[in-house]
VEXGUBA-476224 format. One record per residue: y, z negated, x of N, C-alpha, C, CB in turn; residue in three letters. Coordinates in steps of 0.001 Angstrom, whole numbers, plus 500000, padded with zeros to 6 digits. Each point is the difference from the previous one (the first is absolute). Glycine has a CB too. Layout:
% VEXGUBA-476224
Y  Z  X  Y  Z  X  Y  Z  X  Y  Z  X  ala .
...
% end
This chain:
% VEXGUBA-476224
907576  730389  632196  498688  499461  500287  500071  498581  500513  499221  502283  500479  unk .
501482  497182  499274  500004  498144  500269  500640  500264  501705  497132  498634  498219  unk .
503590  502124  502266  499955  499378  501150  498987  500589  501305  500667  498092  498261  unk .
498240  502206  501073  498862  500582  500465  500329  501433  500852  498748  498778  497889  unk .
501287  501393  503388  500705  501369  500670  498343  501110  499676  502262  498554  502658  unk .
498193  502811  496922  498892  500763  499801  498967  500244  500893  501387  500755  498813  unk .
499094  499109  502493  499150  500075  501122  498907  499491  499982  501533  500103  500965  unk .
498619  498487  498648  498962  498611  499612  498651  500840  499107  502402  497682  499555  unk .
498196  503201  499540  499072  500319  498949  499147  501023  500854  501572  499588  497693  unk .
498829  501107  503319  499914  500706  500807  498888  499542  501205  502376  500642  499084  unk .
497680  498376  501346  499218  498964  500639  499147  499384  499489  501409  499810  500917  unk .
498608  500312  497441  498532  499126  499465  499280  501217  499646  500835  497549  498835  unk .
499810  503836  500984  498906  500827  500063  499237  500326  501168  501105  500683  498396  unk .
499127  499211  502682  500142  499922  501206  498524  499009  500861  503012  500374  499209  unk .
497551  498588  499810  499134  499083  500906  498650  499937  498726  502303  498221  501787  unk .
497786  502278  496946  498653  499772  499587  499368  501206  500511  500432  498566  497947  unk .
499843  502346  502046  499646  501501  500663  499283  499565  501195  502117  501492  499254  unk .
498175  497725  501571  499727  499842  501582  499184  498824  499621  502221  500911  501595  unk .
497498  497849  497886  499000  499642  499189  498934  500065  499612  501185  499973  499876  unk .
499128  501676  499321  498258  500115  499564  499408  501067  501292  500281  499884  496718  unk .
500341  500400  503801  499378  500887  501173  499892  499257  501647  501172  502172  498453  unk .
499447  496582  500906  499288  499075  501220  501211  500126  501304  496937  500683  499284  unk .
503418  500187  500392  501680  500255  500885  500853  498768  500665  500375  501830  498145  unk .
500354  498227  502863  500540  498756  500477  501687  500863  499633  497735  498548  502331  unk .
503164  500856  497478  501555  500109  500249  500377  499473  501258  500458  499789  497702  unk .
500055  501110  502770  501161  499949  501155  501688  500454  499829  497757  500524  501276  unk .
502512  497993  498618  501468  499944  499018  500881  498569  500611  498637  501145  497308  unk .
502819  499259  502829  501087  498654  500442  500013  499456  498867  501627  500794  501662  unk .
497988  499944  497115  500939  499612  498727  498359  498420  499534  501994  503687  498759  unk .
497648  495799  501971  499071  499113  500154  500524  498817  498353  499623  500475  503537  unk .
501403  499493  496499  500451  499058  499123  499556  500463  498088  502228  499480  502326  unk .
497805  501727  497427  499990  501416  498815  498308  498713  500433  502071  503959  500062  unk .
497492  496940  500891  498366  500245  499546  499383  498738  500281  499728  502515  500599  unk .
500298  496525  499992  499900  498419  499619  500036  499331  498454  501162  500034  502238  unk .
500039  500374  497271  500005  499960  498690  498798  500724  499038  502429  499782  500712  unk .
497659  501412  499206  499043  500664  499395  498539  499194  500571  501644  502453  499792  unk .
498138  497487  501352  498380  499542  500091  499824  498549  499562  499545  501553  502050  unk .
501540  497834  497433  499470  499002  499046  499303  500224  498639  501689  499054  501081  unk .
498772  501879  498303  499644  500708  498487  498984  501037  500181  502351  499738  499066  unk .
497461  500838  502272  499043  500904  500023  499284  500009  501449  501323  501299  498153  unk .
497504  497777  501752  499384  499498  501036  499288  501025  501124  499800  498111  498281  unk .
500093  502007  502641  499706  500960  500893  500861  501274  500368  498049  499093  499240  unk .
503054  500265  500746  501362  500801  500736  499910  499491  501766  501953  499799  497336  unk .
497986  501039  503483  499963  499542  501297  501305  500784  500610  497213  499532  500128  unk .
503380  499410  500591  501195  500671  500183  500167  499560  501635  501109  499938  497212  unk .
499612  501358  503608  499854  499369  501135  501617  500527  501171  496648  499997  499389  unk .
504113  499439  501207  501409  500595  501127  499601  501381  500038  500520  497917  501854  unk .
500471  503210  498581  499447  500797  501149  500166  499467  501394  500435  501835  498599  unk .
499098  499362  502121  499611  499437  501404  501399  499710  500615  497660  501412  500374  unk .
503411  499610  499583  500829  500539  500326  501309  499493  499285  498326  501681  500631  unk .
% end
């Protein structure tokens, strides 16, 4: 897959899912879903607390 780790594919289902239901992500992996919310606008992604 180019390089591309499956997880990633894993995370764009992820974040359009949470998307259309208006959902926020709470995720380290901040860098994955930064990326994606360039191509798919209204990805909100946010630290945990902890």
């Amino acid at each position: 897959m180019g390089g591309i780790r499956p997880s990633f594919f894993n995370d764009c289902l992820l974040a359009a899912t949470a998307r259309s239901h208006g959902h926020l992500i709470v995720t380290h992996n901040r860098e994955d879903f930064n990326l994606i919310a360039r191509v798919e606008p209204g990805v909100r992604t946010v630290r945990p607390f902890a």
